[in-house]
DSSP file (Angstrom, degrees, kcal/mol; ACC not computed):
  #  RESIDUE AA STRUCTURE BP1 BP2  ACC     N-H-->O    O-->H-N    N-H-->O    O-->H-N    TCO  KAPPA ALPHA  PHI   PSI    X-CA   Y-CA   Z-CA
    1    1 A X              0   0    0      0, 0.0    70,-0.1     0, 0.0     2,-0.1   0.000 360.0 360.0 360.0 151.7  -66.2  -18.5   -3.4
    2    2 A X     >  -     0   0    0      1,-0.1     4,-1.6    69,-0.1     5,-0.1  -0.454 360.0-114.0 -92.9 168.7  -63.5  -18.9   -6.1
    3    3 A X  H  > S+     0   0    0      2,-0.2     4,-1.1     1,-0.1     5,-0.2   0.972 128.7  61.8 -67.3 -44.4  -65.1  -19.4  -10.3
    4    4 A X  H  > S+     0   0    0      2,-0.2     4,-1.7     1,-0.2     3,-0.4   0.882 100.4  43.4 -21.0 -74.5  -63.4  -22.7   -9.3
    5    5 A X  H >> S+     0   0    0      1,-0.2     3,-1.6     2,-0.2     4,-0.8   0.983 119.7  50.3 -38.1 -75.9  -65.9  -23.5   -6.2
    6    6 A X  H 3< S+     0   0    0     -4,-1.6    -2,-0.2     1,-0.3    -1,-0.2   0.309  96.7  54.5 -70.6   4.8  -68.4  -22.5   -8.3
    7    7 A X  H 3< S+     0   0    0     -4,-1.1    -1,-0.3    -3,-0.4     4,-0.3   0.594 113.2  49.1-103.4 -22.2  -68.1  -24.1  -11.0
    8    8 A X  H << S+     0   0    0     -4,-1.7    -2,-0.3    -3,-1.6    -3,-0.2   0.288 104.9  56.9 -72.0 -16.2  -68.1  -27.3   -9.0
    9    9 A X  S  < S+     0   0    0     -4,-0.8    14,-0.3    -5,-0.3    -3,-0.2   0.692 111.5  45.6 -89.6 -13.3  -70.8  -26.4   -7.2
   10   10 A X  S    S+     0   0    0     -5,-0.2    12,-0.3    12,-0.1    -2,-0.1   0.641  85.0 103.3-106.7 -11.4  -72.7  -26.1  -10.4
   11   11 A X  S    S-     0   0    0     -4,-0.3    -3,-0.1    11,-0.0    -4,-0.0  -0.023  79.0 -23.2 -82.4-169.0  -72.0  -28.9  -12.7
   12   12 A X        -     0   0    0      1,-0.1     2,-0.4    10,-0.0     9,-0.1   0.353  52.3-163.9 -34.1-176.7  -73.8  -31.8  -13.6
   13   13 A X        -     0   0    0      7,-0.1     7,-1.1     9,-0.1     2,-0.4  -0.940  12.2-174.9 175.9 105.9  -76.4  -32.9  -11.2
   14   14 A X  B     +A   19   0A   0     -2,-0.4     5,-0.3     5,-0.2     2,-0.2  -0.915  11.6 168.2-128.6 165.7  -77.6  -36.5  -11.8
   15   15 A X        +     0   0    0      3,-1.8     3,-0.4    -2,-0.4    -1,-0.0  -0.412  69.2   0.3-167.6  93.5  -80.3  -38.2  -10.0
   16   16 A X  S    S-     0   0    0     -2,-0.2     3,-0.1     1,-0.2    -2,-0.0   0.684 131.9 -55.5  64.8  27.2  -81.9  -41.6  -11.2
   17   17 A X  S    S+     0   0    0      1,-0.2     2,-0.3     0, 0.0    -1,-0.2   0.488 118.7 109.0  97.2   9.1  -79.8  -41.8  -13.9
   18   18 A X  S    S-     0   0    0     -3,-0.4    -3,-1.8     0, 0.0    -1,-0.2  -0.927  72.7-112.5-126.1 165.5  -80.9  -38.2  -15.3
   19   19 A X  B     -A   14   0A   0     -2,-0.3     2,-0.3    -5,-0.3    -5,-0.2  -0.541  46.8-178.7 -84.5 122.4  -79.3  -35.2  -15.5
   20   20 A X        -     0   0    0     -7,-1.1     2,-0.3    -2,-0.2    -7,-0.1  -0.757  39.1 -74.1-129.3 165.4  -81.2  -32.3  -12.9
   21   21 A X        -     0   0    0     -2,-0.3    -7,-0.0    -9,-0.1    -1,-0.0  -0.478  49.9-119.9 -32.6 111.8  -81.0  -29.1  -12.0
   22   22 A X        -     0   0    0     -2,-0.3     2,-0.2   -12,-0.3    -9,-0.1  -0.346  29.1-159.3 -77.3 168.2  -77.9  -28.3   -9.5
   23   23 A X        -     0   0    0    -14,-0.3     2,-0.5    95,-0.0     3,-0.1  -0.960  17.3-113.0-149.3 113.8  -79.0  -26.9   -6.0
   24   24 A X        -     0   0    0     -2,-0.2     4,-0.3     4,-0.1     3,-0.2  -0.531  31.5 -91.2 -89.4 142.7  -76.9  -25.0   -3.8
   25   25 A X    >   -     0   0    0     -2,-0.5     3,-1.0     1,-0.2     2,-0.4   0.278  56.0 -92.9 -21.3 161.6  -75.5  -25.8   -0.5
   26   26 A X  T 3  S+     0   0    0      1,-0.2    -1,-0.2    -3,-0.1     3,-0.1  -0.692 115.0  24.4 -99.4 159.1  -77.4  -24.8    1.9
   27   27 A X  T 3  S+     0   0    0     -2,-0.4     2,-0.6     1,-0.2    -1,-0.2   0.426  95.5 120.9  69.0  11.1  -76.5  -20.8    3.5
   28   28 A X    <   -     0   0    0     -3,-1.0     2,-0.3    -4,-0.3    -1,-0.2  -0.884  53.5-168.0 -81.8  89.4  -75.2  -20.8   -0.1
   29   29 A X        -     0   0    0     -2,-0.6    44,-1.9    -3,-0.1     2,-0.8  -0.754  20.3-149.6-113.8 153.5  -77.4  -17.6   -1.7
   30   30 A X  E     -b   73   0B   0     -2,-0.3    44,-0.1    42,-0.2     2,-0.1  -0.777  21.4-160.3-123.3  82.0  -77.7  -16.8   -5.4
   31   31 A X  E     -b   74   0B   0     42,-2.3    44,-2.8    -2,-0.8     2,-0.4  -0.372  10.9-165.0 -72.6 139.5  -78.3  -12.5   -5.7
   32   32 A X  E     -b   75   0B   0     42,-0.2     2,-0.4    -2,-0.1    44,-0.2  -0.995  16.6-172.6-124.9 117.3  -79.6  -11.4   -8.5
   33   33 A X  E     -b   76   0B   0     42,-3.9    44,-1.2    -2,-0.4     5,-0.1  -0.874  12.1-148.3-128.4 129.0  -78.7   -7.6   -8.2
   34   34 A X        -     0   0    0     -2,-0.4    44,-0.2     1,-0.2     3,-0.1   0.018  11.6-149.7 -85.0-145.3  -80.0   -5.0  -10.6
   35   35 A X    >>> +     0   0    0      1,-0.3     3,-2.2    42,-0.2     4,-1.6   0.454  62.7  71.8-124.6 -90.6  -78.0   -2.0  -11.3
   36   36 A X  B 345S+d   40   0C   0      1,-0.3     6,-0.3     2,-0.2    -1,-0.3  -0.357 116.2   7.8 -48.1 112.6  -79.3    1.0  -12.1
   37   37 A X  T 345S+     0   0    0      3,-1.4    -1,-0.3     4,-0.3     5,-0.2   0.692 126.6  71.1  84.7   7.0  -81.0    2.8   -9.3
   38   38 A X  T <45S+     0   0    0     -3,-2.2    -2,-0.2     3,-0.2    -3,-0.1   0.541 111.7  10.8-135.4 -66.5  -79.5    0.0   -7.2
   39   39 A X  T  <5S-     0   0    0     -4,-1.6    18,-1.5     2,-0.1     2,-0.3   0.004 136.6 -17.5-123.1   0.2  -75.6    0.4   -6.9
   40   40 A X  B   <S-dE  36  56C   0     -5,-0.9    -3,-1.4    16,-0.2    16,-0.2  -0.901  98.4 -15.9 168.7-155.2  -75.9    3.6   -8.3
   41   41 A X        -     0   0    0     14,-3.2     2,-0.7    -2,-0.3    -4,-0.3  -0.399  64.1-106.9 -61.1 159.1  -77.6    6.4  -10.2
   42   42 A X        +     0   0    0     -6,-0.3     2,-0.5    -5,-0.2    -1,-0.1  -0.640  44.8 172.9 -57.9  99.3  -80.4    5.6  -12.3
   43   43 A X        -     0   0    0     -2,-0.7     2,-0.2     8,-0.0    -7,-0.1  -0.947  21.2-146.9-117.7 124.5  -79.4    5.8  -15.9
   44   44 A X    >   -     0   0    0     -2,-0.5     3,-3.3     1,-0.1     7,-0.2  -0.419  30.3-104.1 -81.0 157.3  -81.8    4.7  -18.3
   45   45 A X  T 3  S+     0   0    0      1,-0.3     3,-0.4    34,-0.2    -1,-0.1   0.694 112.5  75.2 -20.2 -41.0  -80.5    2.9  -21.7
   46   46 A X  T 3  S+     0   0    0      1,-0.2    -1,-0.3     2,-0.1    -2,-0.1   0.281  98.7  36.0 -84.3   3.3  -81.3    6.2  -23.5
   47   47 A X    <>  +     0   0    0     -3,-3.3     4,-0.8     1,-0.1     3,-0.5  -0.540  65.8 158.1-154.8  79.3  -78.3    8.3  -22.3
   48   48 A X  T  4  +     0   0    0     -3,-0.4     4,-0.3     1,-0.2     3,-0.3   0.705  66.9  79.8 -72.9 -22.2  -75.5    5.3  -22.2
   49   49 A X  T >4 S+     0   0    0      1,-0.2     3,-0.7     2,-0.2     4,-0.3   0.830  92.9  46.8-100.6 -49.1  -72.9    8.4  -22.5
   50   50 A X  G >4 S+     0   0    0     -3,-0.5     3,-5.0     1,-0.2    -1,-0.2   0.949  90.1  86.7 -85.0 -34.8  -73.5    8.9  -18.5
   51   51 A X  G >< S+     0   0    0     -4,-0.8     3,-0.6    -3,-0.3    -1,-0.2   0.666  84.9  55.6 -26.8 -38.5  -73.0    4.8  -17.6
   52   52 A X  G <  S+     0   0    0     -3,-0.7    -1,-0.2     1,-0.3    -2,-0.1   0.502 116.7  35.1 -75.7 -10.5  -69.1    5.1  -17.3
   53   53 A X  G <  S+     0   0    0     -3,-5.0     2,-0.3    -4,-0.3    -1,-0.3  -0.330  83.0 143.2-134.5  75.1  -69.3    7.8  -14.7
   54   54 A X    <   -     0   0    0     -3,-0.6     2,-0.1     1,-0.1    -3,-0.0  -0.790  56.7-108.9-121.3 135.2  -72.5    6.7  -12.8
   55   55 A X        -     0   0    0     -2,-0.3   -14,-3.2     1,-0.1     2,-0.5  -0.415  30.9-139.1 -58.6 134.8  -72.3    7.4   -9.0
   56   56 A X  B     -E   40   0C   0    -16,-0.2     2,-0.8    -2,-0.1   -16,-0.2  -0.798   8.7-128.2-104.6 159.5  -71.9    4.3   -7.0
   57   57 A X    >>  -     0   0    0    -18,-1.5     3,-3.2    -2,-0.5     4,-0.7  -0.826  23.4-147.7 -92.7  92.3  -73.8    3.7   -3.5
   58   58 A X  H 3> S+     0   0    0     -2,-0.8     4,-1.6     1,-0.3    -1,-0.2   0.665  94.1  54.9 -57.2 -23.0  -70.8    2.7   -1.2
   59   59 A X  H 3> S+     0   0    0      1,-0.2     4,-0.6     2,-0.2    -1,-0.3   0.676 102.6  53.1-121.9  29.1  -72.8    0.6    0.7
   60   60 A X  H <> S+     0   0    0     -3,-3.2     4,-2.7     2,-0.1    -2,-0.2   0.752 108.8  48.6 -44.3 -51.2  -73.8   -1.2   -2.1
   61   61 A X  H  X S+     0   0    0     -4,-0.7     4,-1.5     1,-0.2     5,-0.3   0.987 115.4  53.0 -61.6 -53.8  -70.2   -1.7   -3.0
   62   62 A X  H  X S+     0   0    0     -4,-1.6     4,-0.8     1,-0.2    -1,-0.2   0.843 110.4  38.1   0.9 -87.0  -70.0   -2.7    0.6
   63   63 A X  H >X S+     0   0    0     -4,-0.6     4,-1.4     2,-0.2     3,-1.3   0.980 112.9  53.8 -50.8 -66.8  -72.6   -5.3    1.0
   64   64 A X  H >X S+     0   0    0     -4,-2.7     3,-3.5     1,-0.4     4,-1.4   0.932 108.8  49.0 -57.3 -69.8  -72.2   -7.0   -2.3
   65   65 A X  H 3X S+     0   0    0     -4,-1.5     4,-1.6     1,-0.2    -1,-0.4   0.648 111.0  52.6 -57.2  -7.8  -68.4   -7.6   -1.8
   66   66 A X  H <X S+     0   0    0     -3,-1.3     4,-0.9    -4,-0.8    -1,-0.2   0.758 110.9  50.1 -64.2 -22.1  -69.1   -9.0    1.8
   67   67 A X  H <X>S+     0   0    0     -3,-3.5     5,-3.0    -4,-1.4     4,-0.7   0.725 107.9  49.9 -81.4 -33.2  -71.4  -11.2    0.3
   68   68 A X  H ><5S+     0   0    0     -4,-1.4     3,-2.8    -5,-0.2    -2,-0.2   0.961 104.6  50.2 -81.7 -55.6  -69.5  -12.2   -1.9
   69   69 A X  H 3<5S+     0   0    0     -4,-1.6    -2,-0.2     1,-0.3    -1,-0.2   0.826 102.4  71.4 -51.2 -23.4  -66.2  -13.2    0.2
   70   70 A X  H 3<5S-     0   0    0     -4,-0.9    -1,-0.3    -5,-0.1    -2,-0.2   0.719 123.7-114.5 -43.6 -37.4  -69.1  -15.1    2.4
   71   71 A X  T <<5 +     0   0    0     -3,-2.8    -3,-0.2    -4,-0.7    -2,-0.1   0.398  69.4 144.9 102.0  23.1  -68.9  -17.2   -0.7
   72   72 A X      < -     0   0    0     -5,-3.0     2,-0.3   -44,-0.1    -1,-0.3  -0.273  57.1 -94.3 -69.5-165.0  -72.7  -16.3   -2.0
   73   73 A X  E     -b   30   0B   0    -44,-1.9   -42,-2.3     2,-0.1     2,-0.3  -0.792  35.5-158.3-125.5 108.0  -73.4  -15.9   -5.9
   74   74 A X  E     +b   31   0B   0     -2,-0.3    26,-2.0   -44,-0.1    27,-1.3  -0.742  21.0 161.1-115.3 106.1  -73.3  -12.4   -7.5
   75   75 A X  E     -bc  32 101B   0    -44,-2.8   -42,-3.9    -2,-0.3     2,-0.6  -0.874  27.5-153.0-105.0 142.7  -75.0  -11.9  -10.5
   76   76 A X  E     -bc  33 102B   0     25,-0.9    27,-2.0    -2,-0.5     2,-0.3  -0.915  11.3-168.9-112.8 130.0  -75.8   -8.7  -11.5
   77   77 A X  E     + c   0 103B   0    -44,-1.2     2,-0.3    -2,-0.6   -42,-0.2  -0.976  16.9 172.9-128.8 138.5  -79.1   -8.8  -13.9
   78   78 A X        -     0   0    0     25,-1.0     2,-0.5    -2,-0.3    28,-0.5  -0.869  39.6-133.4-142.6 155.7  -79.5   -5.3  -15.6
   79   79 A X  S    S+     0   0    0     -2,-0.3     2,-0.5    26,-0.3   -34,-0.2  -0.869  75.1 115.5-112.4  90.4  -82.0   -4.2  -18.4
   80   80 A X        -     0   0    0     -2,-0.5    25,-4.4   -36,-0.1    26,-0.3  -0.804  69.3-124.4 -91.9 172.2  -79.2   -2.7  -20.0
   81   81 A X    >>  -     0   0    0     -2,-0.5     3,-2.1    23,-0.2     4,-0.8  -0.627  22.8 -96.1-104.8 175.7  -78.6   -4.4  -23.3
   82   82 A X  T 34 S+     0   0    0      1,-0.2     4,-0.4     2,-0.2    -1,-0.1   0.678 120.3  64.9 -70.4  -1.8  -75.5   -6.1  -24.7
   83   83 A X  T 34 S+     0   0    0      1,-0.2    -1,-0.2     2,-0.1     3,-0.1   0.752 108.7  44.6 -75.6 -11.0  -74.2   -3.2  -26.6
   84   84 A X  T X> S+     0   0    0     -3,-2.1     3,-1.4     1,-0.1     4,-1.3   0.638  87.2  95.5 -80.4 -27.7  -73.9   -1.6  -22.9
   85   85 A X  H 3X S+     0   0    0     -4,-0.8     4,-1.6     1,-0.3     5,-0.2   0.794  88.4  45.2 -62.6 -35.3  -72.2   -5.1  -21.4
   86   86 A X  H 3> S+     0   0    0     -4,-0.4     4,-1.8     1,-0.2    -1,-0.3   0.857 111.7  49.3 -70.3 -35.0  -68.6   -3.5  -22.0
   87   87 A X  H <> S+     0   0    0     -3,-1.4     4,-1.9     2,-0.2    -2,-0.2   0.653 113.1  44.2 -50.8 -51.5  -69.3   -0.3  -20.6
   88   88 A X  H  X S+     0   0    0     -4,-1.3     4,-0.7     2,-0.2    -2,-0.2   0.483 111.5  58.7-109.1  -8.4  -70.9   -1.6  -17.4
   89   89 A X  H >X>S+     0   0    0     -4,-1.6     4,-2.0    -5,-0.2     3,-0.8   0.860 109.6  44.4 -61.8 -80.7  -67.9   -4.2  -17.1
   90   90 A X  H >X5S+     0   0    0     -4,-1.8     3,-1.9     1,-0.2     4,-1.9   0.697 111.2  50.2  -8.1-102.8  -65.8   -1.6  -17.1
   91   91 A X  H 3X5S+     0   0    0     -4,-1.9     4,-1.9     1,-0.3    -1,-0.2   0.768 109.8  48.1 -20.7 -54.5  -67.6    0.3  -14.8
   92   92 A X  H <<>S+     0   0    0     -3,-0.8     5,-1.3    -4,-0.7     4,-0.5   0.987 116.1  49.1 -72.8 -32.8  -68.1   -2.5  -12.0
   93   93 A X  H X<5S+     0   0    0     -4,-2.0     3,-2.0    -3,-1.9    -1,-0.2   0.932 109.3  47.7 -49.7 -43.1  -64.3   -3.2  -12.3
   94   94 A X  H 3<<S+     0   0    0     -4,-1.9    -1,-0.3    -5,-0.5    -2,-0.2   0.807 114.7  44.5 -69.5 -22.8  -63.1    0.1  -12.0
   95   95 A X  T 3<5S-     0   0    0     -4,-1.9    -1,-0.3    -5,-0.4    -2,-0.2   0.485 119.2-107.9 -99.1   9.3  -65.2    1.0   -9.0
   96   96 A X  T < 5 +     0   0    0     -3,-2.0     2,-0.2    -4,-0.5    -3,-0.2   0.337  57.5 154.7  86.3  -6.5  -64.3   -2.6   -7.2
   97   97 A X      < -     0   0    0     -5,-1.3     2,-0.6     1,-0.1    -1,-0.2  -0.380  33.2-146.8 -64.3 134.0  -67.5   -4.9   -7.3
   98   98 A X        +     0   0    0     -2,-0.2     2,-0.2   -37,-0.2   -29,-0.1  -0.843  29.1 166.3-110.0 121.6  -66.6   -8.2   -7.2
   99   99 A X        -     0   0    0     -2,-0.6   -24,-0.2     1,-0.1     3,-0.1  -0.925  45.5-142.7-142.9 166.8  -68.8  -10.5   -9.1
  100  100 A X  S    S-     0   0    0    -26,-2.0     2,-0.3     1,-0.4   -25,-0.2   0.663  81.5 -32.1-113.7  -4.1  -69.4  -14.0  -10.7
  101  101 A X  E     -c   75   0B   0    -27,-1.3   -25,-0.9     2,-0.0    -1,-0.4  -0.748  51.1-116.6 158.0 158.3  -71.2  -12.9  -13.9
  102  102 A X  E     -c   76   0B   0     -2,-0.3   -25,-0.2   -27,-0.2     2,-0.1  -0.918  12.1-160.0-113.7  95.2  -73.6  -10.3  -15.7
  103  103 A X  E     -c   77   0B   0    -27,-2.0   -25,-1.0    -2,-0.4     2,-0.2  -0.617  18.8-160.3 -82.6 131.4  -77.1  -11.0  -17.3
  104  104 A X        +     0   0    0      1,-0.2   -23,-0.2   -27,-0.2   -25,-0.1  -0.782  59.2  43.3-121.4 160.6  -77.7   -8.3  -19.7
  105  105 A X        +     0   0    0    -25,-4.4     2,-0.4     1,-0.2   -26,-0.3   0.967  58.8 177.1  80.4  50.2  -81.5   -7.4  -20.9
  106  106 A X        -     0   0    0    -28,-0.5    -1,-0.2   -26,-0.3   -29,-0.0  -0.843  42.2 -96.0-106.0 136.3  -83.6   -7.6  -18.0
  107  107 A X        -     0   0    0     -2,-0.4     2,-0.4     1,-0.1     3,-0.2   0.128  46.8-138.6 -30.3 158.6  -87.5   -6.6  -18.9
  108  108 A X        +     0   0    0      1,-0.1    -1,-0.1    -3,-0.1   -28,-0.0  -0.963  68.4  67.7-124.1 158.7  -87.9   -3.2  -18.1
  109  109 A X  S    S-     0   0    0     -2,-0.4    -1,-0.1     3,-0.0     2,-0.1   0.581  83.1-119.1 126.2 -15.3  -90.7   -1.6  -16.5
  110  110 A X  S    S+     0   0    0     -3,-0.2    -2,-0.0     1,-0.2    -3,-0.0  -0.339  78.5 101.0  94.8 178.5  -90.7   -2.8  -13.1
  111  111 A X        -     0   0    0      1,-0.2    -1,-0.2    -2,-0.1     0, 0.0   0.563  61.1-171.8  65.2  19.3  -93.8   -5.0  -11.3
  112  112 A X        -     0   0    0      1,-0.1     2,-0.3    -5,-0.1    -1,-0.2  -0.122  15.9-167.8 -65.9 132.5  -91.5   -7.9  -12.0
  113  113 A X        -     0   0    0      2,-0.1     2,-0.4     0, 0.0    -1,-0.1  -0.939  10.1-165.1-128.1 106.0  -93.5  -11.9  -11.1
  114  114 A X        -     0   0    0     -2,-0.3     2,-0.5     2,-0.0     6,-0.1  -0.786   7.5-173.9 -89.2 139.3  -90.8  -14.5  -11.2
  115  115 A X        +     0   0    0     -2,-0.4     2,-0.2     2,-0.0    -2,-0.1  -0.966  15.8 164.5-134.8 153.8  -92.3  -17.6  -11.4
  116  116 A X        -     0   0    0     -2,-0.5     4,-0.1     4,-0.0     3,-0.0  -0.991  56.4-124.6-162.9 147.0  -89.6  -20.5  -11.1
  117  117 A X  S    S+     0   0    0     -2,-0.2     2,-0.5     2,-0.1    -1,-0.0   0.436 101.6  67.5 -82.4  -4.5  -89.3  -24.4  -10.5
  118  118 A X  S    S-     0   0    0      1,-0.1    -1,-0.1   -95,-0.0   -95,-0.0  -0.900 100.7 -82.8-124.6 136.8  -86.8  -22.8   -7.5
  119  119 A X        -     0   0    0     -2,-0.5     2,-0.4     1,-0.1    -2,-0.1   0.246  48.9-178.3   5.1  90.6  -87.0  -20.9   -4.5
  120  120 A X        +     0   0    0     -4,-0.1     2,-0.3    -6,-0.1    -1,-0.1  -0.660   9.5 173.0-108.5 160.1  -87.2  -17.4   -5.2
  121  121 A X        -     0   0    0     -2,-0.4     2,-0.4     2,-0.0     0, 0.0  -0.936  16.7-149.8-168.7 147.0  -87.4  -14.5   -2.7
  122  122 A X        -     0   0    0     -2,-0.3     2,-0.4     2,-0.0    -2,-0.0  -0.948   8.0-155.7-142.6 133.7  -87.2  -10.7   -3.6
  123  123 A X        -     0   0    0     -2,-0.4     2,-0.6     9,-0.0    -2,-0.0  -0.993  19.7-135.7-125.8 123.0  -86.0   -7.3   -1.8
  124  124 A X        -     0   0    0     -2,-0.4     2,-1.3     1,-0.0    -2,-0.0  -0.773  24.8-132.6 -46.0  82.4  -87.3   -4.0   -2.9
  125  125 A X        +     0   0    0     -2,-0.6     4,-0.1     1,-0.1    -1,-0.0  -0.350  34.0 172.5 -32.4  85.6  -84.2   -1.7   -3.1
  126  126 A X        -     0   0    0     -2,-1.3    -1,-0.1     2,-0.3     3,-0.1   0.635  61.0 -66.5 -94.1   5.0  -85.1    1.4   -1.2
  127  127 A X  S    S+     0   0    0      1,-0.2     2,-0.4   -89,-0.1    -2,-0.1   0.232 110.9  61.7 142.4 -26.7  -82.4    3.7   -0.8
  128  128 A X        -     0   0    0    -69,-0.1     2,-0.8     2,-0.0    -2,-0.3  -0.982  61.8-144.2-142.6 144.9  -79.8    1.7    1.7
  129  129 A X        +     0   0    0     -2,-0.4     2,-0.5    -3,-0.1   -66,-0.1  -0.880  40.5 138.5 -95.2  91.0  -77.9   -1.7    1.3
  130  130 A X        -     0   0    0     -2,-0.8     3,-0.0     1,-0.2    -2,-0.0  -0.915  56.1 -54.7-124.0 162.3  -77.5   -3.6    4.2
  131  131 A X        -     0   0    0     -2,-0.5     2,-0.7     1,-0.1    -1,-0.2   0.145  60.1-116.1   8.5 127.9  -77.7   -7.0    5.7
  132  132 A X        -     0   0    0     -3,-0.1     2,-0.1    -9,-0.0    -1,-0.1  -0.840  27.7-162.6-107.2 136.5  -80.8   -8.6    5.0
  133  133 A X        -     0   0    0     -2,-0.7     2,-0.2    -3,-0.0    -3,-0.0  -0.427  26.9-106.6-101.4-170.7  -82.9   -9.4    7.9
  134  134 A X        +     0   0    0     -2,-0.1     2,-0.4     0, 0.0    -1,-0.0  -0.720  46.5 171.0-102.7 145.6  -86.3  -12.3    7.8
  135  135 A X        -     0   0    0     -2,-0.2     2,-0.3     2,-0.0     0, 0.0  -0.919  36.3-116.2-152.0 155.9  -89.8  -10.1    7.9
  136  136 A X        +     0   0    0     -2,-0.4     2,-0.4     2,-0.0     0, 0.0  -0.773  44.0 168.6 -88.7 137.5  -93.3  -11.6    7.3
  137  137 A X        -     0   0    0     -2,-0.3     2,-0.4     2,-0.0    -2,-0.0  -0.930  37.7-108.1-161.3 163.2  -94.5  -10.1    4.5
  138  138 A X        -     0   0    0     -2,-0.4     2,-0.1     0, 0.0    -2,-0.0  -0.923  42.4-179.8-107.7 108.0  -97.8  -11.2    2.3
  139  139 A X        -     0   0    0     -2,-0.4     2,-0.2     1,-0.1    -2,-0.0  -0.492  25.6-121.4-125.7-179.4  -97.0  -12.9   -1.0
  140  140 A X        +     0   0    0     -2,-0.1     2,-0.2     3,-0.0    -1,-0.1  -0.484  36.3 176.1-111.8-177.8  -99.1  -14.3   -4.0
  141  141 A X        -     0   0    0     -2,-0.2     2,-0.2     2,-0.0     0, 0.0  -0.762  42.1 -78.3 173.5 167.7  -98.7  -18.0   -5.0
  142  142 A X        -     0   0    0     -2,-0.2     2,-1.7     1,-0.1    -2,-0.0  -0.466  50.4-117.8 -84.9 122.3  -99.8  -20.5   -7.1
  143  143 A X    >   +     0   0    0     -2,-0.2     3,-0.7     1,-0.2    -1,-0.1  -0.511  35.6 178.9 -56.7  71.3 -103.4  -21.9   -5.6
  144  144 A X  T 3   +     0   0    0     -2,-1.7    -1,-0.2     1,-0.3    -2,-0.0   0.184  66.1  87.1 -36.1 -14.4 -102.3  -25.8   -4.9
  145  145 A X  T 3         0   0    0      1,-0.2    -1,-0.3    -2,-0.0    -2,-0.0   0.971 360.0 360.0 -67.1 -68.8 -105.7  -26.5   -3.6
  146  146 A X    <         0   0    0     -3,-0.7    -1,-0.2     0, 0.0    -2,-0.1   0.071 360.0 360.0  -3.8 360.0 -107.0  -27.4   -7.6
């Protein structure tokens, strides 16, 4: 999907005469993909020196750009901070990831509960990047009963 596409896919959103929240097509998916430990070694914040030569996980690189020429949404959301954001442009260029934009500052620390007015769903990054397939899995949610 082109910045083009998507930038049409994303703009205003009206609905009774007010201005909403866009929704994407459907088979249209919107990764949020961390970095570090993810698509390549783990470098924490505290030795930025190593970020420009950080190993990548080819089939991360892999995945993501397949995903992306599929026409999903890649954002890569990273607890680096913004004094890192040049550093880790660089870095995804040089090494080929193709992506549609970079959220810098993500908590750190793990145990992450997104709670959201949209459809969220979350994959554990365990060591290999593939495909994702549908699993039953036991999740918390908001008691609706009340």
């Amino acid at each position: 999907m082109s910045k083009i596409d998507l930038d049409k896919i994303l703009k205003n959103k009206v609905e009774h005469g007010k201005n909403i929240s866009p929704i994407l097509p459907d088979g249209v998916k919107n990764y949020l993909i961390d970095i570090d430990g993810t698509i390549c070694d783990d470098i924490p914040n505290e030795e930025p020196e190593r970020m420009s030569t950080a190993k990548v996980y080819p089939d991360a690189l892999v995945t993501l750009n397949k995903w992306f020429e599929e026409g999903h949404i890649i954002c890569f959301f990273t607890s680096r901070t913004e004094s890192h954001r040049n550093v880790t442009e660089e870095w995804l260029n040089k090494n080929g990831f193709k992506y549609h934009s970079l959220l810098m500052g993500k908590p750190r620390g793990g145990n992450y509960h997104w709670i959201d007015n949209h459809l969220v769903r979350a994959t554990r990054y365990n060591g290999k990047f593939t495909d994702l397939i549908e699993k039953n899995a036991k999740i918390e949610v908001f008691d609706d009963r009340k």
